[in-house]
SEGUSE-50082 format. One record per residue: y, x, z of N, C-alpha, C in turn. Coordinates in steps of 0.1 Angstrom, whole numbers, plus 5000, padded with zeros to 4 digits. Atoms other than C-alpha are relative to their C-alpha. Last residue first. Example, Ala and Ser with C-alpha at 12.3 -4.5 7.8 and 13.67 -1.06 7.14 Angstrom:
2
498949915000498951375071501149925008/498850095000495551235078501250095000/
***
This chain:
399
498450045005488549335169499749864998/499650054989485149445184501249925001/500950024984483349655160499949925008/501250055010485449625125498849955013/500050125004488249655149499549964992/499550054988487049975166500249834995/501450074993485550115134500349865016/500650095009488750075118499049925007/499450134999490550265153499049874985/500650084988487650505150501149895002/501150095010488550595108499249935018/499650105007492450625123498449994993/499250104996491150875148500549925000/500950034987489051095134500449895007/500850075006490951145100499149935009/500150135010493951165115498749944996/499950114990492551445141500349894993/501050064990490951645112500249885009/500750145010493951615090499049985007/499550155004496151755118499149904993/499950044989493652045125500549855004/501650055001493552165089499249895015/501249905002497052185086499049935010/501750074990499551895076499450135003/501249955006503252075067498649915011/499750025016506951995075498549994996/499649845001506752155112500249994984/500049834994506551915136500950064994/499649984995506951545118500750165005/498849965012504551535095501050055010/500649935009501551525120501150074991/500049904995503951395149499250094997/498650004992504951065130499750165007/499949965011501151025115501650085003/500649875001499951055154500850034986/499849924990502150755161499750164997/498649915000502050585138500350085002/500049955013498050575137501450005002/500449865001498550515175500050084981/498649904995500750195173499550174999/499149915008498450005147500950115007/500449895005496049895175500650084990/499449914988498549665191499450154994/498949934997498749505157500350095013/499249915014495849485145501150035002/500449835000494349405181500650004988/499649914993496449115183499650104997/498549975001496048895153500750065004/499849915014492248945158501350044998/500049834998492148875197500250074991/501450024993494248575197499750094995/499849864990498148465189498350015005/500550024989498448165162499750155007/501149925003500848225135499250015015/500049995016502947905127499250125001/500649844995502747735166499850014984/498949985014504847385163499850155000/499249944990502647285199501150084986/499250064987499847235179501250085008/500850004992499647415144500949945012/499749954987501947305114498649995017/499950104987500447215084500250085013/500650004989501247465057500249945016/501049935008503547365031498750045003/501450074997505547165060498550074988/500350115011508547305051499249905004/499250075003508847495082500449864993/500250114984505647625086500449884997/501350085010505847755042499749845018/499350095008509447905059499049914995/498950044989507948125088500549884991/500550094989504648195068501249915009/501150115008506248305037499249905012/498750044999508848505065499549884990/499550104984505948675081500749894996/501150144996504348715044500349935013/500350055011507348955036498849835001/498950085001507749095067499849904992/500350104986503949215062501449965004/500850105006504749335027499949915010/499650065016508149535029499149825001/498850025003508749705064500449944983/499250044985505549725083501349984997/500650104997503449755050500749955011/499950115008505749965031498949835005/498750074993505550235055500349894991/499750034983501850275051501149975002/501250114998501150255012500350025013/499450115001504750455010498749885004/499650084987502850735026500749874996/500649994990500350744998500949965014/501250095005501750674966499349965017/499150125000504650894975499249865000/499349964987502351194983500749845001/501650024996500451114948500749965020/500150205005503851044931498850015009/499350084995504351424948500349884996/500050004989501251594938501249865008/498850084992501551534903499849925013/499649864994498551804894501749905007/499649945012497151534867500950125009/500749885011494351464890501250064992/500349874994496751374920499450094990/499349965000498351094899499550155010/499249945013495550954891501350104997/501249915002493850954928500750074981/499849854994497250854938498950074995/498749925002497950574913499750085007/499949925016494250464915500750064996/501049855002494350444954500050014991/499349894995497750204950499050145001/498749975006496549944927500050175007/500849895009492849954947501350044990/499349865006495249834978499450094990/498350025001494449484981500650124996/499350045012490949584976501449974994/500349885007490649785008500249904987/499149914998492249485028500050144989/498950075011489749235012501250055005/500149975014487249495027500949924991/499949815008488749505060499650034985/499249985001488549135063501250124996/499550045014485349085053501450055001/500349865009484449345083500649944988/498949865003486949185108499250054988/499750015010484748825099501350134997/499049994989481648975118501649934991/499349914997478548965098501350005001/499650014982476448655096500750125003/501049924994474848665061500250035013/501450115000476648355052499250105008/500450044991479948585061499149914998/500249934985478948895041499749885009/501449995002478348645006500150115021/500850104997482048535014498850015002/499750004989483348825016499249905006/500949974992481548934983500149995013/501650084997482948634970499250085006/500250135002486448694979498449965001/500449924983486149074971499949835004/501649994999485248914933500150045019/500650115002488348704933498650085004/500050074994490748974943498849945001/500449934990489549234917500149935014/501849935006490248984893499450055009/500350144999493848884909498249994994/500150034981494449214917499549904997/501249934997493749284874500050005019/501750075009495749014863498750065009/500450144990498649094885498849924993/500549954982498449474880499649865005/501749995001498349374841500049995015/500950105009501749184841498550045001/499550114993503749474864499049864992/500649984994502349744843500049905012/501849965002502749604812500049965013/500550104998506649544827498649954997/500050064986507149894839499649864996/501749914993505750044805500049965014/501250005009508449814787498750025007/500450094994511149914811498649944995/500350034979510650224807499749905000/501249964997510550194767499749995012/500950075006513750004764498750015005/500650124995515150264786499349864998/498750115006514950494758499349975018/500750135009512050784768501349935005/500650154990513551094780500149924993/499150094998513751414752499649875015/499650135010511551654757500849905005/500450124994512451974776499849884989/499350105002511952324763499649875006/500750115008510052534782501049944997/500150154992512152834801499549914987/499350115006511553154789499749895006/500350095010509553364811500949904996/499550175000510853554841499349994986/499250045013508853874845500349885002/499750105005507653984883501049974990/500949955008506854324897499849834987/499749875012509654294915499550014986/499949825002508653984931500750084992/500349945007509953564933499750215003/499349925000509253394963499950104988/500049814998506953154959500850054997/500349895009508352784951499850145006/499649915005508652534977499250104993/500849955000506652194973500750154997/500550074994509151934973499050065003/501149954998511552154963499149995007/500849985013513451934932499150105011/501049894994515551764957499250014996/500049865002517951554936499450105005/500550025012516551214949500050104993/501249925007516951304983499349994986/499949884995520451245001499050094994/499049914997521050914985500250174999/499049955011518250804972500850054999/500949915010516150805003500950074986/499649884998519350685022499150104996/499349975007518650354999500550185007/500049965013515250335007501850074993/500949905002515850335043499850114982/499049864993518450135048499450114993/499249975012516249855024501150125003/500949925015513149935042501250024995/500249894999515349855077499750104988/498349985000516849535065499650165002/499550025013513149405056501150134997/500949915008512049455094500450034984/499649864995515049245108499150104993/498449945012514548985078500250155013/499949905017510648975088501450064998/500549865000511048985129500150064986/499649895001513448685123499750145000/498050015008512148455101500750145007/500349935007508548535126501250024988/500549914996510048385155499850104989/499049904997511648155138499950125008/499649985016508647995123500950065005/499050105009507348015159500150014986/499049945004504348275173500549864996/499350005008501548145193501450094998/501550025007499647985221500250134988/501249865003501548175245499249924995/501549974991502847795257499250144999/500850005005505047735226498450025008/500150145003508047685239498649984994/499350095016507948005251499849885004/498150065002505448155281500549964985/499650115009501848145286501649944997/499450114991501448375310500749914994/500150034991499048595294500649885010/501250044998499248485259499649995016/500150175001502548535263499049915002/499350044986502248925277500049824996/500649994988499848975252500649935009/501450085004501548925221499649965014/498950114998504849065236498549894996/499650054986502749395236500449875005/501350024991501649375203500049985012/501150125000504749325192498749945003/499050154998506849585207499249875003/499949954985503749865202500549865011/501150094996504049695166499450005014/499750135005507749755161498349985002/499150124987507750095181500649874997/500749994989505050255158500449885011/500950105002506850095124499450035017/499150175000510250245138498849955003/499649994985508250605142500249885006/501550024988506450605114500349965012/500950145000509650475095498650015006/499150084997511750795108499449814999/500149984982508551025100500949885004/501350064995508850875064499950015010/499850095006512751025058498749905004/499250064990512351355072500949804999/499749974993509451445061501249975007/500650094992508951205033500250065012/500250144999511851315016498949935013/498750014987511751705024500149805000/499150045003508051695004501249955015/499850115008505351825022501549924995/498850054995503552135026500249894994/499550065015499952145030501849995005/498850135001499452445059499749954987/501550115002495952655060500949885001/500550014990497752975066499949885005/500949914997497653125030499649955018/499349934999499852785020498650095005/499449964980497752495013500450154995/499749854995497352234981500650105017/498449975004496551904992499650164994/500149965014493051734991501150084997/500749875001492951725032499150064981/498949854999496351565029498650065004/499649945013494151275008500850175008/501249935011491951205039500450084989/500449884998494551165065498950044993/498849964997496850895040498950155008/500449935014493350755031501450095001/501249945000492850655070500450104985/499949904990496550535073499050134995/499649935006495750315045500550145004/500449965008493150135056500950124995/501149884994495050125089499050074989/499149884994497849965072499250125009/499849985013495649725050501050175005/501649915002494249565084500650144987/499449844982498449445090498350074999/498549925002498249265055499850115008/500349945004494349115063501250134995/500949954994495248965095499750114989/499549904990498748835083498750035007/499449895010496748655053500350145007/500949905011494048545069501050054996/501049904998496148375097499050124994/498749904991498548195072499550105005/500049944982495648055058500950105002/501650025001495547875020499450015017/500750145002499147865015498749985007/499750024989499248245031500449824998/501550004991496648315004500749915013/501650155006498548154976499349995014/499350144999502148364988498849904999/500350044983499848654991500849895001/501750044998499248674955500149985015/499850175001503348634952498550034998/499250104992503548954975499949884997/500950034989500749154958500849915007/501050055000502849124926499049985008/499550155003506249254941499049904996/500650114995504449544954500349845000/501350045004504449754924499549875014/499650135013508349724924498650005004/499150104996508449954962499249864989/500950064990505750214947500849885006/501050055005507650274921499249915006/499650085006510650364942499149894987/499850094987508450574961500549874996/500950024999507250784928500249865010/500950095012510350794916499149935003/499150115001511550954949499349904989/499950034987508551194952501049885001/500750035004508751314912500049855016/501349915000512251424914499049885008/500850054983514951194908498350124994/500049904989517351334879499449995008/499150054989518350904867500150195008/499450055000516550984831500950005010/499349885013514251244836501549894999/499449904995513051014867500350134994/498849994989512950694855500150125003/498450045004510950814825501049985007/499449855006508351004846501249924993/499449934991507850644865500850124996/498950065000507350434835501350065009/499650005015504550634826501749955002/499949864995503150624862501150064986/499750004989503050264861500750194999/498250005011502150294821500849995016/499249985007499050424843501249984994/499249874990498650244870500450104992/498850004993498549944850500250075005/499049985010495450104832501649975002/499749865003493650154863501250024987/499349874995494249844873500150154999/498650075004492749674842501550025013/499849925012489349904844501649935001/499549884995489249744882500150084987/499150004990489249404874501050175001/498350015006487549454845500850025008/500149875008484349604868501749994990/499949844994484749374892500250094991/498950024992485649044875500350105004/499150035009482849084850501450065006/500249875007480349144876501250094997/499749924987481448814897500550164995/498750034997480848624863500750135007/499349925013477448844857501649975002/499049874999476748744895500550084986/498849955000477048404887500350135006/500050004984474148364863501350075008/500349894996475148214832499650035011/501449965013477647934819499150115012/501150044990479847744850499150034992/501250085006482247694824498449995009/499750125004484947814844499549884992/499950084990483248084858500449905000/500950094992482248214828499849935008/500650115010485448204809498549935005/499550135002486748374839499449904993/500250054991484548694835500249805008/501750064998484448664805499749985009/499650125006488748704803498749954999/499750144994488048954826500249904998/501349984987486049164807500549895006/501350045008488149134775499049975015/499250185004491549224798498949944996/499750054986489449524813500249884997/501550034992488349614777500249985012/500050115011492449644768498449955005/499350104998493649864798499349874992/500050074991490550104790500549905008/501150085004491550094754499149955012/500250125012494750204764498949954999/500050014990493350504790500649824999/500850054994492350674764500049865012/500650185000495250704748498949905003/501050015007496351064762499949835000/500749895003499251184774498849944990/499850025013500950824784499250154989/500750065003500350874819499349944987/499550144997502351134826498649944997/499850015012501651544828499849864997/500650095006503151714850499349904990/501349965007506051804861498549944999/501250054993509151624865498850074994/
***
């Protein structure tokens, strides 16, 4: 794996550690009610986000080890990373979907357009071929297209089915709504797919070292000794720099949480719309995953950055938002959350719809960006970026 890890330099230590300090003032003030509370708030933000950066780190640290060790080139690793990192957004969404079912699955499925968006922003950071292609790793190409495509025709599906109930008020439910079994089964069918998915990732592509083919060698061309390799870190150590990373991530979302929260709150007193809060406690949910790509793009490890990136979109229609359907389907059930009239567990109305009918196009296009020819050029990222930042606007507008 090339590149150069996380662990390189120890700067990045002391920024893990002054995050922890920050946030623990943060907290201390808010719990004492000392101060004025935007120092609290302050606190929250700034640690918050020094103490995801550092989790993304030993994240990234944990990653180069897995993949010297198991053979997986950078792109698999990276994917498979990205999978564990969302185990901690999932039990922070277990509180929210306590708290409002609705909020949660509004802000989850918002999180997929956010991410869409930074998905056609970063491929216009790529390296490019002389005729203005990025290429892109055989994995996500033939492997990601296949979940753009599902996720397309799973919210297309749903969005539709929305509608049609609402119009004619069919089920047991009158079109107010979704069921707890309704939702039980969309998650485990959605679920079943990631886990196909992932595992024929490993299969067929973990050994694929040319995720970025190599120039053709010339005549006029010396080979150079090959670099020796350093040894791979113990598994001890992996796990180690996976469980940091796993422990801080949930400190530092939960920080970074709290302050989007208030600034959501501070929007809606001011009277602005509640899609916009909701878009922004969607962009925070995923500052984990922009750090790991922006981090992992500076150090030239394109493919954790690639991995970083499309996984933040197929991972939302086949990991997180399952995930919270099936927290909502069972929390109904229980009684955990009081059941709406008519035994309705995610109510159906214009927010819960447009995000999802509106997700079909960003699949769609992302699916016949990668798709083609292997490569984004300059044309592709333009329409992505045009297109997925007017769907936002659209449901920040009108959603």
């Amino acid at each position: 794996m090339a590149g150069g890890g996380g662990g390189e330099g120890k700067t990045w230590i002391g920024i893990l550690a002054a995050g922890v300090v920050l946030c623990g003032a943060g907290y201390g003030l808010e719990h004492a009610e000392a101060g004025p509370f935007w120092l609290a708030v302050g606190c929250l933000a700034v640690g918050g986000l020094a103490v995801v950066f550092g989790s993304v780190e030993a994240m990234i640290k944990s990653v180069e080890g897995i993949g010297q060790r198991l053979g997986w080139n950078q792109f698999v690793a990276g994917t498979i990373a990205g999978l564990a990192s969302n185990l901690p957004e999932i039990v922070m969404l277990g509180f929210v979907v306590a708290a409002s079912p609705r909020v949660a699955f509004v802000v989850v499925t918002l999180t997929l357009h956010v991410n869409a968006l930074t998905f056609g922003v970063y491929s216009g950071l790529l390296p490019r071929d002389e005729t203005g292609g990025a290429r892109l790793p055989a994995a996500l190409v033939k492997i990601s297209t296949d979940l753009y495509a599902a996720g397309g025709g799973v919210f297309l599906a749903t969005g539709s089915l929305m509608m049609v109930m609402t119009e004619f008020s069919t089920d047991d439910h009158g079109g107010q709504g979704l069921g707890p079994w309704d939702l039980i089964v969309i998650g485990v069918s959605l679920i079943a797919v990631q886990g196909v998915a992932t595992t024929q990732m490993v299969k067929r592509f973990s050994k694929d070292e040319d995720a970025q083919d190599p120039p053709e060698a010339t005549e006029t061309e010396t080979e150079e000794p090959a670099t020796p390799k350093a040894d791979p870190p113990s598994w001890g150590a992996i796990a180690g720099w996976g469980l940091l990373s796993a422990v801080t991530s949930l400190l530092g979302g939960h920080a970074v949480g709290d302050f989007a929260d208030s600034l959501v709150a501070g929007l809606e007193a001011a009277g602005y719309p509640e899609m916009i809060g909701a878009i922004i406690l969607s962009i925070f949910a995923g500052a984990g995953a922009y750090v790991m790509i922006a981090s992992a793009h500076f150090k030239g490890m394109y493919d954790i950055a690639l991995a970083g990136v499309s996984g933040s979109i197929t991972q939302v229609p086949f990991l997180v938002l399952p995930a919270v359907m099936l927290l909502i389907g069972i929390f109904s059930m229980t009684g955990l959350v009081p059941a709406l009239p008519g035994g309705v567990a995610l109510p159906i109305d214009l927010e819960t719809t447009s995000v999802v009918l509106l997700a079909f196009p960003p699949m769609l296009i992302l699916w016949k960006s990668v798709q083609d020819d292997g490569k984004v050029n300059w044309v592709e990222t333009a329409g992505m970026v045009s297109v997925f930042g007017l769907v936002i606007y659209f449901l920040a507008k009108h959603g």
